[in-house]
N, C-alpha and C positions, 0 to 999 in steps of 0.2 A: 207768230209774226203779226206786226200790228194792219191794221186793214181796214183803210178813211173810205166814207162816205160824203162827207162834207169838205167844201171849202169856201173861203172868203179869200175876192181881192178886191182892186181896187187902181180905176182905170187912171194910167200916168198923167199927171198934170204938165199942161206947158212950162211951166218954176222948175221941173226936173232937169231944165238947162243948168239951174245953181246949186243941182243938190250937192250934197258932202260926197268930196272924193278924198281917197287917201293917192292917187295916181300909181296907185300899183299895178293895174290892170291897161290904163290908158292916159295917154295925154289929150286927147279930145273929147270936146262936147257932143252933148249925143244929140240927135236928130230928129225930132219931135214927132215927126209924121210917121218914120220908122220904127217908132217905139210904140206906138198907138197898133201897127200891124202885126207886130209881133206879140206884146199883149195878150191880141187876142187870140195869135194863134197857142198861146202858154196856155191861156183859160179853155179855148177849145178842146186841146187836150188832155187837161183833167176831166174833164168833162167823157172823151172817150175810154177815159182809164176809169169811171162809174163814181164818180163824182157829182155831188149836186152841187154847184157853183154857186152862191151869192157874189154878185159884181157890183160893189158902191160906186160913187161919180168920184170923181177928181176933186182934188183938193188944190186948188189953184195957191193956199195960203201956206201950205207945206210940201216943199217940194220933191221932199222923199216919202212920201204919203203912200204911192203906189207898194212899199216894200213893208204888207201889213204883217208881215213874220214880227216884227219888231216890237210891236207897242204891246202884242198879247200875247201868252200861250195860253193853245188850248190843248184839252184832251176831254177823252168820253165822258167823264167825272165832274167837269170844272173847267175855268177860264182863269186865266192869271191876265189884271193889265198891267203893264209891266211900268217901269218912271225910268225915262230917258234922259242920262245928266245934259243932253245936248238942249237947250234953247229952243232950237230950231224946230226940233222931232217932240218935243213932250208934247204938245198940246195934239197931236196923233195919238196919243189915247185915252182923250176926250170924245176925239170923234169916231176912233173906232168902238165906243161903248156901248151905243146902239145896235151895232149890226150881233158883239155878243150878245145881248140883252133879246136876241128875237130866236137867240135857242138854249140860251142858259136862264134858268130861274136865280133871284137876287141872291139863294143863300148858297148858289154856285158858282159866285162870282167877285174874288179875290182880288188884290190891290197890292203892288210893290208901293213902300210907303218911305219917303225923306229919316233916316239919311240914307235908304237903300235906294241902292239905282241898278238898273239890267233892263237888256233888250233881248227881244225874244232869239238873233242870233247869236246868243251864247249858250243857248239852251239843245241840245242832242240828247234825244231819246233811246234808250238801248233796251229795247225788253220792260221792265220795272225801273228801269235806273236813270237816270236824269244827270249826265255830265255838263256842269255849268263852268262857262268858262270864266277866268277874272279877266278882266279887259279893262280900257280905257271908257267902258261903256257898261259894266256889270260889277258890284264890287261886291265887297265880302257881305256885307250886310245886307244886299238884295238877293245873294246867292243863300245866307244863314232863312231870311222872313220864307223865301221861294220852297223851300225845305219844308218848314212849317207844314208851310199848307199842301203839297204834293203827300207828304207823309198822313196824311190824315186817309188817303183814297189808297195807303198800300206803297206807294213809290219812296224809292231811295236817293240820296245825291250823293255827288260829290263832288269839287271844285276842282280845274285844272288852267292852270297860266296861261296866256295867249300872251305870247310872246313877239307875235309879229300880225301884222296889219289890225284888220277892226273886230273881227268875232269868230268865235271858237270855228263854227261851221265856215268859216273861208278854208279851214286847214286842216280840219276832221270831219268827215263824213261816215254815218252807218248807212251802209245797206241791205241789212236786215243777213241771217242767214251767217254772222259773224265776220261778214265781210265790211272794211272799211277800206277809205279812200285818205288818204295823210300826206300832208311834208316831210318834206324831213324833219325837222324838228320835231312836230308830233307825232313822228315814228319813234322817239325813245323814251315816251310818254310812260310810265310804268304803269299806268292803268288801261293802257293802250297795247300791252302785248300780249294779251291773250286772244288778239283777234286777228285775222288773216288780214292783212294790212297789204297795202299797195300802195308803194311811194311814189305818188306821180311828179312826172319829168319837169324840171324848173319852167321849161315853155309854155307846158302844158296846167298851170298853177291853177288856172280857172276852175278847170274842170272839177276838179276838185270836191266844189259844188254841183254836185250832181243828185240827183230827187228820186227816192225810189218813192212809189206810188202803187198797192197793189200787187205785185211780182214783177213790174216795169222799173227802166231804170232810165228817169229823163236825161238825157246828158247833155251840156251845151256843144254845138256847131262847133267846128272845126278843130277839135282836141282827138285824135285820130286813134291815139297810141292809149289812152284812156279809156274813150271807147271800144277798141277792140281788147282789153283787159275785161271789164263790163262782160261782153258779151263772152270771152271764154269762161265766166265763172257762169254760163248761163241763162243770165237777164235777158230779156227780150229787152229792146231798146227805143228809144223816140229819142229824134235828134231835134234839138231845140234851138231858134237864134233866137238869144238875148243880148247880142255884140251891141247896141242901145243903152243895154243897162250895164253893161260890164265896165261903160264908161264911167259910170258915178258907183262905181262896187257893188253893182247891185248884180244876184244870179238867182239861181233858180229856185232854193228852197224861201229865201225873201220874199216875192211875190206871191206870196200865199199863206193864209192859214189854216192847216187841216187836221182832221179827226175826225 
């Protein structure tokens, strides 16, 4: 089972009132002061799950900035930055190069390149295997380059549709131990049924996004029937509000990047 010491975030900017929402989650803008206390109560918690935290400043000029899952992947091996077709988000991994750059040496440190495009929410870790999703945000040719270079360090891929809202991880989640978290839709997944799967309740869609971390399993507030699933396969649990970011699609494994 995999098992992070590190992470990178990256404290919300006030612009996160315009970030990109697909309105799936919510019709309203989120709360700026609310978002800054929850935040830190995300970061403090990794932090108690044995995490070294690196926390960057806000990025007033990108407003989804806070959600540094997206511009990289990392792993113990190597950094991927990844190319955003979105306008708005590419130039987030310019400025997240730095912060990899102060634990990756150069010839660890990888580049989705034109005409590929992926964000780090399409990317789910399984063991050696790398499930990349196609998205409106990750295409073949970011998913073919990403291959490339994981395969050098031993890892495997392979690509699966995202059929509905922004990125694979909205709708599939591992949590280690062969347990995942799905839609329905990606409960008929064929590369998805070899794992103990739990279709969580159309209400409860967010959760979805839930963080394992260590033998913990972060879940977000107020998804009840999710949570107590979580906790009969065993997880010890941390209940988290992110109802802030849930406004602009944002959840738990986004706000963070770890290995």
């Amino acid at each position: 089972m995999i098992e992070f010491d590190k992470a990178i975030v990256r404290k919300p900017c006030k612009a996160m009132l315009e970030g990109i929402s697909t309105g799936m989650f919510s019709d309203e803008s989120p709360v700026y002061e609310q978002a800054v206390v929850q935040h830190a109560a995300y970061t403090k918690t990794l932090e108690e799950l044995g995490l070294k935290v690196l926390v960057l400043d806000k990025l007033e000029e990108y407003p989804d900035s806070c959600f540094v899952e997206d511009p990289a992947v990392v792993m113990k091996e190597c950094a991927i930055i990844t190319n955003s077709p979105r306008k708005s988000r590419n130039g987030e991994k310019i400025e997240i190069l730095p912060a990899i750059q102060t634990f990756f040496q150069a010839n660890q440190i990888f580049h989705i390149t034109e005409p590929g495009t992926m964000e780090g929410g399409d990317v789910m870790l399984v063991g050696k295997h790398y499930f990349v999703g196609l998205s409106e945000r990750t295409n073949e040719e970011g998913a073919r380059q990403f291959n490339e270079i994981v395969a050098k360090y031993g890892y495997t891929t392979s690509t699966v549709k995202v059929t509905e809202g922004l990125h694979l991880k909205d709708f599939a989640i591992y949590l280690e131990n062969n347990n995942m978290l799905v839609s329905p839709n990606m409960n008929e997944v064929p590369e998805f049924q070899e794992f103990n799967r739990f279709i969580v309740p159309a209400e409860e869609l967010y959760a979805i996004n839930s963080l394992y971390i260590n033998g913990t399993v972060m879940v977000p507030a107020g998804h009840p029937k999710t949570q107590a699933h979580i906790e009969s396969l065993g997880y010890p649990v941390k209940v988290i509000n992110t109802d802030e970011f849930k406004k602009i699609d944002g959840s738990l494994t986004c706000l963070s990047l770890r290995w």
